[in-house]
N, C-alpha and C positions, 0 to 999 in steps of 0.2 A: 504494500500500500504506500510504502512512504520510500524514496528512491534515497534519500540520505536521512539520517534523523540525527542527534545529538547524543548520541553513542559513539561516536566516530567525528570529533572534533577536527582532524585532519581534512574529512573527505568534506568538510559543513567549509573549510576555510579556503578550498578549492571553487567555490562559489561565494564569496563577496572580493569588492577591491576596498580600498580606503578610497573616501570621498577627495584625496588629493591624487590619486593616481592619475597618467595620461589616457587617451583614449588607445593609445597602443597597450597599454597594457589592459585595458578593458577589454581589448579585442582577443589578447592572448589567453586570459581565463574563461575567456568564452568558450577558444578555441579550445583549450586542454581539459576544462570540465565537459563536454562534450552535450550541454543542458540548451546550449543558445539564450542564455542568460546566465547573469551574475548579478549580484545585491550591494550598491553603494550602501561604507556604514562609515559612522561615524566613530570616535576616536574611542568612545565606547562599546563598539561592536553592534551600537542601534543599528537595524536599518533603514536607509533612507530613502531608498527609491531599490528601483529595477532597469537593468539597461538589458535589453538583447541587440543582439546584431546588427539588426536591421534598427535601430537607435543609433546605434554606435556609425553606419552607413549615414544615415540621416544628416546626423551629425557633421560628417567628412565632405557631403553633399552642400553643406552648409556655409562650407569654406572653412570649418575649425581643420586642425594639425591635428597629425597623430601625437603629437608629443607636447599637444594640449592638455590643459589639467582644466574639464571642463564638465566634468562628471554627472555635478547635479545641474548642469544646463541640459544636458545631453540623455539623462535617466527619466522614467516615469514615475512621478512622486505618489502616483494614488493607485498604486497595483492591485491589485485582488493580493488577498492573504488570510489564512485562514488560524483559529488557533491545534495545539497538539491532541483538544477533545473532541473537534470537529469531524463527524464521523464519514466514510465514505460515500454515500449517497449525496450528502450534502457539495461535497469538494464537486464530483459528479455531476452535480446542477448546474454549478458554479462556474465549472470549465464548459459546460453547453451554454450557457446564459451568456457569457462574456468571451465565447470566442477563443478560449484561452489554454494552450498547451502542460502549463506549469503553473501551479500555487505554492509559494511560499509558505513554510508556518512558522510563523513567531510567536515565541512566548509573552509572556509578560510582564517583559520588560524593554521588546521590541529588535528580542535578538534573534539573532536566526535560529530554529531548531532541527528545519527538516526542508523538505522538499517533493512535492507529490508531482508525478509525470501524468499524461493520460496512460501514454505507454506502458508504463510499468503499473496503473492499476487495473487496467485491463488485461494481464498478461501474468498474472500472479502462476505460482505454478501448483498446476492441480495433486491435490490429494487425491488418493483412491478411494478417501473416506465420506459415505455420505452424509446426509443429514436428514431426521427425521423431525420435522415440525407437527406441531400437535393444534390444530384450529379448528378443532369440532366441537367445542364449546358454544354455549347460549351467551357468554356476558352479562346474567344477570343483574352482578352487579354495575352495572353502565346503559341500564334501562336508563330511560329512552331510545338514545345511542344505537342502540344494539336491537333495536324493533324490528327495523328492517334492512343491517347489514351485520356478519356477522362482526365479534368484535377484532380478530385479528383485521379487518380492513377499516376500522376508524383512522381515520388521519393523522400524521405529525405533523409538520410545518409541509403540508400539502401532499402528502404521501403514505398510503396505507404504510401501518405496522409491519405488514407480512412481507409488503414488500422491500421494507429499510433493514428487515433483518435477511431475507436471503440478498441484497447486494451483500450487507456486512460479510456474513459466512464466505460467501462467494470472494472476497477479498482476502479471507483467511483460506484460502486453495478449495475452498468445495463445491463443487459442480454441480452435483446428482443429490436430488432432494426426493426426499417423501414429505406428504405433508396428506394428514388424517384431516379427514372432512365429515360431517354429518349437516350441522343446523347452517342455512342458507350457503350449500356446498356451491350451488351453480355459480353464486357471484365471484366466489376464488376462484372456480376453473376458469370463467369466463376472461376476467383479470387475466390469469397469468397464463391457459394455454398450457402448451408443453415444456413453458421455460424456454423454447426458442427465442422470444422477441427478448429475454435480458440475458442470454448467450450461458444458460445452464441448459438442465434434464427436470421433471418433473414429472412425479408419479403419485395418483393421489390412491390413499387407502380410504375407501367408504367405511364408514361406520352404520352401519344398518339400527344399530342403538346406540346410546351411549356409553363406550368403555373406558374412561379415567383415564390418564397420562400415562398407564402401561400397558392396559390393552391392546391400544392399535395395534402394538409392536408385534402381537401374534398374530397378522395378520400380515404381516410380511412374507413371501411366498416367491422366489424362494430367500432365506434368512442372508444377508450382505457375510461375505469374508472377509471382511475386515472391520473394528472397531467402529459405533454410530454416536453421529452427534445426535444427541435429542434433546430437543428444546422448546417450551412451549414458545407457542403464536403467538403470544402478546405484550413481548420482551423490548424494550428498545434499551439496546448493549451493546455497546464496542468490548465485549468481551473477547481475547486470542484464543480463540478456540482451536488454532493450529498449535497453539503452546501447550494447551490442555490436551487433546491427541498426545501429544509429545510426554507429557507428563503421565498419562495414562500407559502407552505403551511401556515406556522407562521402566513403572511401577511395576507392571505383568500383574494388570490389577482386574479384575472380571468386571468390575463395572466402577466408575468415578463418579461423584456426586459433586457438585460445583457449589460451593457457598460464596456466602456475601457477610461482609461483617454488618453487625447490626447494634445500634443503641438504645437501651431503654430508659426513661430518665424516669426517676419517682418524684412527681411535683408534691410529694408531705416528705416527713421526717418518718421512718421507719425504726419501727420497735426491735429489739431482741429478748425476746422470753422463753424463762426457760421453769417449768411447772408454778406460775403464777407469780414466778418474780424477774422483775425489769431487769436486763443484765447489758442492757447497752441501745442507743439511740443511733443512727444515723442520718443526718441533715442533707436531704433531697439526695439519693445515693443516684446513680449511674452503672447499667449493668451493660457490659458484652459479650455479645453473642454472633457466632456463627449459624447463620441459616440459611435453608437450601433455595437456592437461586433458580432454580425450574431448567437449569443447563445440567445435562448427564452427558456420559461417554457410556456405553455397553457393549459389551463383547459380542460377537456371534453367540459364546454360550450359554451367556446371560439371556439373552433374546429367548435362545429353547427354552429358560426354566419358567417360561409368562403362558400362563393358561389361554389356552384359543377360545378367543371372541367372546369373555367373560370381562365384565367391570373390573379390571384389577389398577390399582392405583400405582405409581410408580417405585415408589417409599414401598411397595410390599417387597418388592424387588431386592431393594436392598434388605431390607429386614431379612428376607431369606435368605442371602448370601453369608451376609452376620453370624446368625444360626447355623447354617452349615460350617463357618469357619473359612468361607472362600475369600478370599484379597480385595475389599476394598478402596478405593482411593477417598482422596477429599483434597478438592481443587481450592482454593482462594480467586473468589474472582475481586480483583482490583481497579477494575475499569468501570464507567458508567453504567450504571443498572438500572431501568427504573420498571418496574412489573404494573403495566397499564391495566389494572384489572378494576379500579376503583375511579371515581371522578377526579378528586384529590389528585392520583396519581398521574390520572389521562392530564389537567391544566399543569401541574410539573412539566410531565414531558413535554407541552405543549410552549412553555417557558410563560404561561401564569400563574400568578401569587394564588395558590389552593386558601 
């Protein structure tokens, strides 16, 4: 997804010049970063503009020297730029809206961190691994919303759910999707088709009833050879779910559960007693907790142990695995999370004050 990032300081300094550099040597980072731009910065490493090539041409066209130091005459002060949480779909817009090969990311403080190509996010390299999405859900909780579409296809800044998470996956190498349907199934196939129009596969599994977040999964036919992402439909995450594969496989763990850290805050003062006598106070405590993020990884053999076309919830899954004593994982997801399942949560995502 991101052709340089800020792990690699080296390759981030191969794209900027200093704002007193000549146009020849603008021309030279162009040439040897091989991006067709570079980032005027200032003495602090801000940046100040963007110059590509054909700037730097312009420029020469103009009557300036190559051994002019004319940088911020010659650069674009108002480039597109995006920041390091800004998730693919989005950058994707962004470079169709405005025309535009390359977005910068800056942090902030307005330094360089990365650099997204169209090239390189379209071009990711495919996993063997698919991904089972789960949208045969009613959304009750997101009545009205959910009257007449299901809720994986409610909107984020103008784009179903379903669809800002399979670009995401698809950006972490996954290609080949399943995705469980039951309540207003036609409007997703109609959307998405076979996955051809956004350059995947998709395969839907019907649900004749409703069977919980590990049902579907026996209804897979025949069971994928290799490790599945499963993930419910109504997730919007930048979560690396090619790192979580990774971490999976590493472990030789039969099935990974993905958590999220969580806060609970107690707005009183909490008691300690102990058979009718006070033994201690706590003034508004704060507790953390890991909990399950609706992202798994399952093995082929996990899959066989899910009873066919029976409600089984996905948490059964593991609880049996536990019991029998077979290798679990537990992921940390650290990236944006937000589980659209509630109104509250839908204006979040949405980037209104709930």
């Amino acid at each position: 997804m991101v052709t340089w990032d800020g792990s690699d300081g080296a390759a981030l300094s191969a794209l900027t010049v200093p704002r007193n550099a000549t146009l020849f040597d603008a021309l030279a980072a162009v040439d040897a970063n091989a991006q067709a731009i570079v980032f005027v910065v200032d003495d602090a490493g801000r940046v100040l503009g963007s110059l590509t090539d054909g700037d730097c041409r312009r420029a020469l066209l103009g009557g300036a020297a190559l051994t002019d130091r004319c940088l911020e005459q010659a650069m674009c002060s108002t480039f597109v730029r995006v920041t390091p949480e800004t998730g693919r779909a989005e950058v994707l817009d962004l470079m169709r809206a405005r025309h535009v090969g390359q977005i910068p990311i800056l942090d902030a403080e307005g330094r360089l961190f990365g650099l997204h190509t169209l090239a390189h996010m379209l071009s990711a390299q495919k996993r063997p691994n698919a991904a089972f999405i789960l949208a045969g859900g009613k959304g009750t909780r997101l009545y009205p919303l959910t009257h007449s579409i299901p809720k994986p296809m409610v909107t984020v800044a103008g784009r179903p759910i379903l669809e800002r998470l399979i670009l995401h996956l698809m950006s972490c190498g996954v290609h080949r999707f399943y995705v469980s349907v039951n309540y207003l199934a036609h409007i997703i196939e109609e959307h998405f088709g076979d996955g051809s129009r956004f350059g995947c596969t998709i395969q839907y599994i019907h649900e004749s009833q409703p069977l919980s977040t590990g049902g579907p999964l026996s209804l897979l036919d025949p069971v994928p050879e290799h490790p599945m992402i499963v993930v419910n439909g109504d997730l919007v995450t930048q979560c690396d779910v090619g790192r979580m594969l990774d971490y999976h496989t590493a472990g030789h763990y039969l099935a990974t559960c993905g958590l999220r850290p969580h806060t609970v805050d107690i707005p009183f003062g909490v008691a300690c007693v102990d058979q009718g006598r006070l033994t201690g106070l706590q003034e508004k405590p704060s507790y953390n907790y890991l909990v399950n993020a609706g992202i798994y990884v399952v093995s082929p053999d996990a899959i066989r142990l899910i009873p066919r076309a029976v409600e089984y919830p996905i948490t059964e899954l593991f609880a049996q695995c536990l019991t029998d004593g077979r290798p679990v994982g537990a992921y940390v997801v650290q990236e944006e999370w937000i589980d659209v399942g509630r109104h509250d949560e839908l204006r979040r995502a949405r980037g209104i004050d709930a």
